[in-house]
ZASETI-276001 format. One record per residue (C-alpha): chain; x, y, z. Coordinates in pm, 1 decimal, decimal comma, padded with zeros to 6 digits, m for minus. Each point is the difference from the previous one (the first is absolute). Layout:
% ZASETI-276001
['A' [X Y Z]]
...
% end
This chain:
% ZASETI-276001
['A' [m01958,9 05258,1 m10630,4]]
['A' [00104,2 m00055,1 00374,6]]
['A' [m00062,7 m00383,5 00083,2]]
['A' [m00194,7 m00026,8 00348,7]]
['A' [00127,1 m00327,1 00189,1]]
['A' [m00372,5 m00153,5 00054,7]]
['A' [m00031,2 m00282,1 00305,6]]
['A' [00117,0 m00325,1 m00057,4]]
['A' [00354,6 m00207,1 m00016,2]]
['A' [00245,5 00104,1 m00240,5]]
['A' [m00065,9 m00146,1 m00346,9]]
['A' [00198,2 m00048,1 m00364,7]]
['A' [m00065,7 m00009,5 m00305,2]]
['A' [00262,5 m00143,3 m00219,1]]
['A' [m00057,0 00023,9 m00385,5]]
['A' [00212,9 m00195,4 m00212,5]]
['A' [00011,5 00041,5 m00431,0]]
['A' [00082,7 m00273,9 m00183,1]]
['A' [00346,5 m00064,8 m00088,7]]
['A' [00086,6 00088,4 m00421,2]]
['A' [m00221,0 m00258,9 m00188,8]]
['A' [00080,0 m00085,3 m00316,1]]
['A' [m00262,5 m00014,6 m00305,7]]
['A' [00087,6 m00279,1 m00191,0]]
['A' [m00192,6 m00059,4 m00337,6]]
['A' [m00300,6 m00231,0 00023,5]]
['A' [m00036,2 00032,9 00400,9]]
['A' [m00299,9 00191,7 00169,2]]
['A' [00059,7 00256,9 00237,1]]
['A' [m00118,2 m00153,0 00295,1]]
['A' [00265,6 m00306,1 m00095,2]]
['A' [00314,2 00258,1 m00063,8]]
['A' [00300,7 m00138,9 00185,1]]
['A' [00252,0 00214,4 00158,9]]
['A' [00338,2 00081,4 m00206,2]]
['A' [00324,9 m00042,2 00089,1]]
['A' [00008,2 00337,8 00158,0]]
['A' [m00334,6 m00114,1 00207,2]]
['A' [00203,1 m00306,0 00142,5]]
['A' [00211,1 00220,1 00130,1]]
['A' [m00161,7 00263,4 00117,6]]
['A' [m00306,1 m00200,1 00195,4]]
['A' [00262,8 m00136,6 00238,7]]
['A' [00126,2 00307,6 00091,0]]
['A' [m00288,5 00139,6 00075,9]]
['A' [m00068,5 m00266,0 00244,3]]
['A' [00303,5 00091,5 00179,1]]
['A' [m00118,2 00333,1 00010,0]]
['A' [m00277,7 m00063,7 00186,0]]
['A' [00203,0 m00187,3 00228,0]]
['A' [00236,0 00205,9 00060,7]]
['A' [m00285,5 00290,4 00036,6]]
['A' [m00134,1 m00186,9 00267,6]]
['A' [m00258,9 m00037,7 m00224,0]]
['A' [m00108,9 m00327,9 00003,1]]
['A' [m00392,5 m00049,2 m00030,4]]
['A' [m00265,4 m00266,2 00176,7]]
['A' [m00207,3 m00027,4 m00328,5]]
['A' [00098,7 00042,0 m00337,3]]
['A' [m00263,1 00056,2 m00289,6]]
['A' [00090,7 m00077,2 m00327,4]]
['A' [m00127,6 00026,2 m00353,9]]
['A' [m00037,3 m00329,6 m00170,3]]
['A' [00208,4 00143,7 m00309,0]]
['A' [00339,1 m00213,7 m00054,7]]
['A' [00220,1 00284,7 00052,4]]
['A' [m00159,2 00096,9 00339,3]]
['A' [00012,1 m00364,0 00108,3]]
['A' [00326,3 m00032,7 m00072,7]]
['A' [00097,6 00339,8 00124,0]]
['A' [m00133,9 m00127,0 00329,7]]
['A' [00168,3 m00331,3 m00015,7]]
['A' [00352,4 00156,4 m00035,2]]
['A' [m00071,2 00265,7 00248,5]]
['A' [m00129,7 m00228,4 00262,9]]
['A' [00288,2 m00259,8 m00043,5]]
['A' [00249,2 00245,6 00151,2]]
['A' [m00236,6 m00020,6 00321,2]]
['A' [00064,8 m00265,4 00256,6]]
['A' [m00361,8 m00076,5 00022,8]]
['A' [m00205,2 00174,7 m00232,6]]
['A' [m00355,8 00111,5 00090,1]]
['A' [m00338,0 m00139,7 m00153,9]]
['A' [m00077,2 00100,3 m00318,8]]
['A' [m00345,2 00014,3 m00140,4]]
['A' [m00004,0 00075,3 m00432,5]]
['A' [m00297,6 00192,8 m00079,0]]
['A' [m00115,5 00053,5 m00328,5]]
['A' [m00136,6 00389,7 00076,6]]
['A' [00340,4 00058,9 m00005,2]]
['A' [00082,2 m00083,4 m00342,0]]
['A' [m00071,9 00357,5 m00184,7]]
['A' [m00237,4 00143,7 00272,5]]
['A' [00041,0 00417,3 00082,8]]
['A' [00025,9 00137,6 00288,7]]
['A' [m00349,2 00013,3 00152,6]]
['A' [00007,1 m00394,1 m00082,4]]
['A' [00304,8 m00066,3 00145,3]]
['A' [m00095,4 00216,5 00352,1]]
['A' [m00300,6 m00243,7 00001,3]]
['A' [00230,6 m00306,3 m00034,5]]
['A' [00210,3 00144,7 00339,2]]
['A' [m00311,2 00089,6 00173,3]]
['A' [m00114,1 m00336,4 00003,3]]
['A' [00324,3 m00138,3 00215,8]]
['A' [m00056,4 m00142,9 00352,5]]
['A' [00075,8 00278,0 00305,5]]
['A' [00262,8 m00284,3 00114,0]]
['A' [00273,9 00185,8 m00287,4]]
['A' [00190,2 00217,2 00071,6]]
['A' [00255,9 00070,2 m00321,2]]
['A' [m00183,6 m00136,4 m00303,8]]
['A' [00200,3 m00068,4 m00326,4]]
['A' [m00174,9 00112,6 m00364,4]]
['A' [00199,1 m00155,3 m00289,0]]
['A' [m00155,8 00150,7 m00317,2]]
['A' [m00056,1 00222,4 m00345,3]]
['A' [00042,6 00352,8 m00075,7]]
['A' [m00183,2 00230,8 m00072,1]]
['A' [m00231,1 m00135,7 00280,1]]
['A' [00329,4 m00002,5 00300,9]]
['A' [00115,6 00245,3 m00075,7]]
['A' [m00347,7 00221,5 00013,4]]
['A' [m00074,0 m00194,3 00309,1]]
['A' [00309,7 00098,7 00180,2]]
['A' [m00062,4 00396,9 m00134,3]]
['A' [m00393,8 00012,4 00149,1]]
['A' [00137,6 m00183,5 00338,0]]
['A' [00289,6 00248,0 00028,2]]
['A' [m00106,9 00292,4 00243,6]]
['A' [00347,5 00081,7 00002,7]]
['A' [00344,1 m00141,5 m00027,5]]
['A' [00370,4 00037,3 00172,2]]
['A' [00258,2 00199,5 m00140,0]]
['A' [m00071,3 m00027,0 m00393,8]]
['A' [m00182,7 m00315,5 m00014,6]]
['A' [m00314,4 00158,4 m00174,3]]
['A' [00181,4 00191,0 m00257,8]]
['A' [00195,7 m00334,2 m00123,5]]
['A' [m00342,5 m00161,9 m00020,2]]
['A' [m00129,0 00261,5 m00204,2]]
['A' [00288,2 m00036,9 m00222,3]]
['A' [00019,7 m00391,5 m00053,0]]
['A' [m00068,9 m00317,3 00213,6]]
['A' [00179,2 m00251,6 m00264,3]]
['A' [m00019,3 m00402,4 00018,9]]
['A' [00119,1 m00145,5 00360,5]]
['A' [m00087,8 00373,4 00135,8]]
['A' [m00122,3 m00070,8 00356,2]]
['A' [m00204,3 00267,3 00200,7]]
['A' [m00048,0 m00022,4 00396,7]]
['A' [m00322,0 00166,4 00145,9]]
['A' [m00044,1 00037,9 00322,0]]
['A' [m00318,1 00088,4 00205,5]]
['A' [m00179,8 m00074,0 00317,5]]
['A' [m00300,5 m00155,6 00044,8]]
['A' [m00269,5 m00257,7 00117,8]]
['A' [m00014,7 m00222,1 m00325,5]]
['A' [00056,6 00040,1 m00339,0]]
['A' [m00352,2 00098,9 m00124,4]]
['A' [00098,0 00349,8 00167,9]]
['A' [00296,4 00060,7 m00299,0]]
['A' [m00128,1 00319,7 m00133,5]]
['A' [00175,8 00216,1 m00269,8]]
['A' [00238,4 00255,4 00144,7]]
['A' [m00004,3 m00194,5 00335,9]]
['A' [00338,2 m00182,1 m00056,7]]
['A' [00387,2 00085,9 00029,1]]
['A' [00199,8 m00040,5 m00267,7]]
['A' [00306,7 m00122,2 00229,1]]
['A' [00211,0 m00156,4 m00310,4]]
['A' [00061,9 m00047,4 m00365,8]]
['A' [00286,8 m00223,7 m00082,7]]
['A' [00092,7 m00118,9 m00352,8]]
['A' [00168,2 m00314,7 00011,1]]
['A' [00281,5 m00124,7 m00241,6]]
['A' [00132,9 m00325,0 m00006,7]]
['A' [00335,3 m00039,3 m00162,2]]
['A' [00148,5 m00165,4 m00317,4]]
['A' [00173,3 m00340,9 00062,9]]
% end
């Protein structure tokens, strides 16, 4: 599918999974806490983004403890990180719920940050994908593992116009941190 530039300012969408959680015995799932392997990777994907030239006006963020503190770790490698609003939708929703979530942001953003769960960002980032640069679709379709961030990009008026298929997969970067 050919992605038609529709009117409007350039717009992002950067999705963020979770750093590695780990699954302790007794803990729920929405309380897992990142591993060691989380910790490191969650700050490297900050610097990621920053180095992308990524860097969002809004984050969204699932109130799980391994998205929160995915965020936290990401954002600290900012200089001044943007708002963040935690909503609970996030926490296990699919795709369709997660499209509503981003349709609901003010026109005023521009590159909006998604910090959540597979299966639902990863299905998200498939339906938005018209098309992607050089092989950026066919690693998707293979795997988008923990600290996996996509960057979508689209034009348009607001973000209630984010259709499926309207969006540019423009990136897929895996993050590692590295063992002290």
């Amino acid at each position: 599918m050919i992605v038609r530039p529709a009117a409007g300012p350039l717009r992002r969408l950067v999705v963020l999974r979770h750093a590695k959680s780990a699954r302790p015995e007794g803990v729920t799932d929405h309380e897992r806490p990142l591993a060691a392997r989380g910790r490191r990777d969650a700050p490297a994907a900050g610097r990621a983004l920053a180095e992308a030239d990524t860097l969002p006006d809004l984050a969204l963020c699932s109130t799980a403890l391994r998205a929160r503190r995915t965020w936290e770790l990401a954002a600290a490698q900012w200089g001044t990180p943007p708002p963040v609003r935690y909503d609970p939708r996030l926490y296990a929703g699919d795709a369709p719920r997660l499209l509503e979530v981003v349709r609901e942001v003010p026109p005023h953003v521009e590159t909006l940050l998604l910090v959540g769960h597979n299966p639902g960002l990863e299905d998200l980032v498939r339906d938005l994908a018209g098309d992607g640069l050089d092989d950026t679709l066919d690693r998707l379709r293979v795997k988008f593992p923990t600290s996996a961030i996509a960057v979508l990009s689209w034009h348009g008026t607001g973000w209630p116009a984010l259709a499926p298929g309207a969006a540019l997969l423009t990136a897929l970067l895996v993050p590692r941190g590295t063992r002290p």
